[in-house]
C-alpha positions as CSV (number, residue, x, y, z in Angstrom):
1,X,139.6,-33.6,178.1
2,X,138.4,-34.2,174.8
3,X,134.5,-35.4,173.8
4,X,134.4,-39.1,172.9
5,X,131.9,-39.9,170.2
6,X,128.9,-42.0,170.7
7,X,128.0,-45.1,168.3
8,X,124.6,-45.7,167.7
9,X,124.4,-48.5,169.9
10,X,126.0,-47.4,173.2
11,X,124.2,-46.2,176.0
12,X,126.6,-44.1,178.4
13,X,125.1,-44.3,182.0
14,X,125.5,-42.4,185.3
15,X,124.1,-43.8,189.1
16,X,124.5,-41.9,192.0
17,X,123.1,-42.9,195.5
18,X,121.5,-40.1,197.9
19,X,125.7,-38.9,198.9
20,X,126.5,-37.7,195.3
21,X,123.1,-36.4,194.3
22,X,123.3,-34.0,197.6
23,X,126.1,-32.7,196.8
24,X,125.5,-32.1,193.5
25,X,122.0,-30.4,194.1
26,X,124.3,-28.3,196.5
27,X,127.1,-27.3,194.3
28,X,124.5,-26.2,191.8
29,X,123.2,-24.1,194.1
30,X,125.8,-22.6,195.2
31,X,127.0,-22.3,191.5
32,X,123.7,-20.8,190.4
33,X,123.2,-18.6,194.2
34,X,123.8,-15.5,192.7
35,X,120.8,-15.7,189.9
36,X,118.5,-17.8,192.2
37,X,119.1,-15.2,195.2
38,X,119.8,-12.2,194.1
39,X,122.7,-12.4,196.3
40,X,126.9,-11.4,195.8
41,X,128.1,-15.0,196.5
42,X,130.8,-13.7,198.2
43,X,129.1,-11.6,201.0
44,X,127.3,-14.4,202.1
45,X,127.1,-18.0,204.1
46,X,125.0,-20.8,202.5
47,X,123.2,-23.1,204.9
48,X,121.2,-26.4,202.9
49,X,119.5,-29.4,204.4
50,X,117.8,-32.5,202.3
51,X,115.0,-34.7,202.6
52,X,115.0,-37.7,200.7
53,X,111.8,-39.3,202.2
54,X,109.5,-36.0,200.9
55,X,112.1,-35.3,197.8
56,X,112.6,-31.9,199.1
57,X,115.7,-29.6,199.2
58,X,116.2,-26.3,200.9
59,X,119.2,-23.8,200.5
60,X,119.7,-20.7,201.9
61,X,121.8,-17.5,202.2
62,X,122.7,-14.7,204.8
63,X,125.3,-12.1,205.2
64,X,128.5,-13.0,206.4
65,X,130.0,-10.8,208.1
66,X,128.1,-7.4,210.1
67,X,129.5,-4.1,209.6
68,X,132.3,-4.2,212.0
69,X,133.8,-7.7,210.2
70,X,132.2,-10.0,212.5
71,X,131.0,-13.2,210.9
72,X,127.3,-14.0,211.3
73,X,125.9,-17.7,211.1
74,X,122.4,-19.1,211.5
75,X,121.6,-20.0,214.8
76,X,122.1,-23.5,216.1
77,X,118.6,-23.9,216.9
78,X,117.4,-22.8,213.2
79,X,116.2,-26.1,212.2
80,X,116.0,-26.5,208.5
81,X,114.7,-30.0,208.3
82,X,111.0,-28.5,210.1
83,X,111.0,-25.5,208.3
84,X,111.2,-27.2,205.2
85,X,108.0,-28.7,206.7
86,X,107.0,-25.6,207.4
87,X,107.0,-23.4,204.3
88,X,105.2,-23.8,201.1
89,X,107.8,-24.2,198.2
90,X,109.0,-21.3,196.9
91,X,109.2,-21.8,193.4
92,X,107.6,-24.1,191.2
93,X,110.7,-24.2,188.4
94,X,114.3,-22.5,188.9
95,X,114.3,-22.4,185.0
96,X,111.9,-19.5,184.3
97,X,112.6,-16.4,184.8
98,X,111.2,-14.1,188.5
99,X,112.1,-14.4,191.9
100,X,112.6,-17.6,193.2
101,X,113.2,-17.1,196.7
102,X,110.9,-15.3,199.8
103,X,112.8,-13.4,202.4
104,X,112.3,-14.8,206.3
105,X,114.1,-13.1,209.3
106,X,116.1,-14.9,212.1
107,X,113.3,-14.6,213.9
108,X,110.9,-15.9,212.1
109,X,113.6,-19.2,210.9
110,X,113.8,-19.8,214.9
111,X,109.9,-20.0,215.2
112,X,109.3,-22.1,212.6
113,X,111.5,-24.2,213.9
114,X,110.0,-24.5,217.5
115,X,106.8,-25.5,215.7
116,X,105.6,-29.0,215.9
117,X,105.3,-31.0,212.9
């Protein structure tokens, strides 16, 4: 599709409610996983939960699949919503260059999320 010019007088506008801007903070993510991550995109499951009353966002990644083919998930009771609570933010801007993410275990996910808020 070809680039329509602009006059000087038009003002080309774009609103999204809460719906569209999730998933297009997820798709970017996902898109941008293997910089942000340090991750092969393809040998790994994303998990992501939002919170529009603090503005915050939280995406992550884990294996896939074990070395026998198995797929792996994040436990049920890993609650993203408190660990986003939880956890300082990792990054202060994706834009700049060093490591954007910090490396939890299971374990440590499951905790934070037994913790009360």
């Amino acid at each position: 599709m070809g680039k329509n010019e602009i006059s000087k007088n038009e003002v080309r506008v774009i609103k999204i409610g809460p719906q569209a801007l999730y998933e297009f903070i997820y798709e970017k993510f996902v898109e941008m996983q293997g910089e942000l991550l340090d991750v092969n995109s393809t040998d790994v499951s994303d998990y992501f939960d939002i919170s529009f009353e603090n503005g915050e966002f939280i995406f992550c990644a884990l294996k896939s699949e074990d070395e026998n083919g198995c797929f792996l998930s994040l436990p049920k009771d890993v609650n993203l919503k408190k660990i986003m609570q939880s956890i300082p933010d990792t990054s202060s801007s994706l834009f700049g260059g060093g490591k954007h993410y910090r490396k939890y275990t299971v374990d440590e996910l499951l905790n934070l999320s037994k913790e009360q808020s």
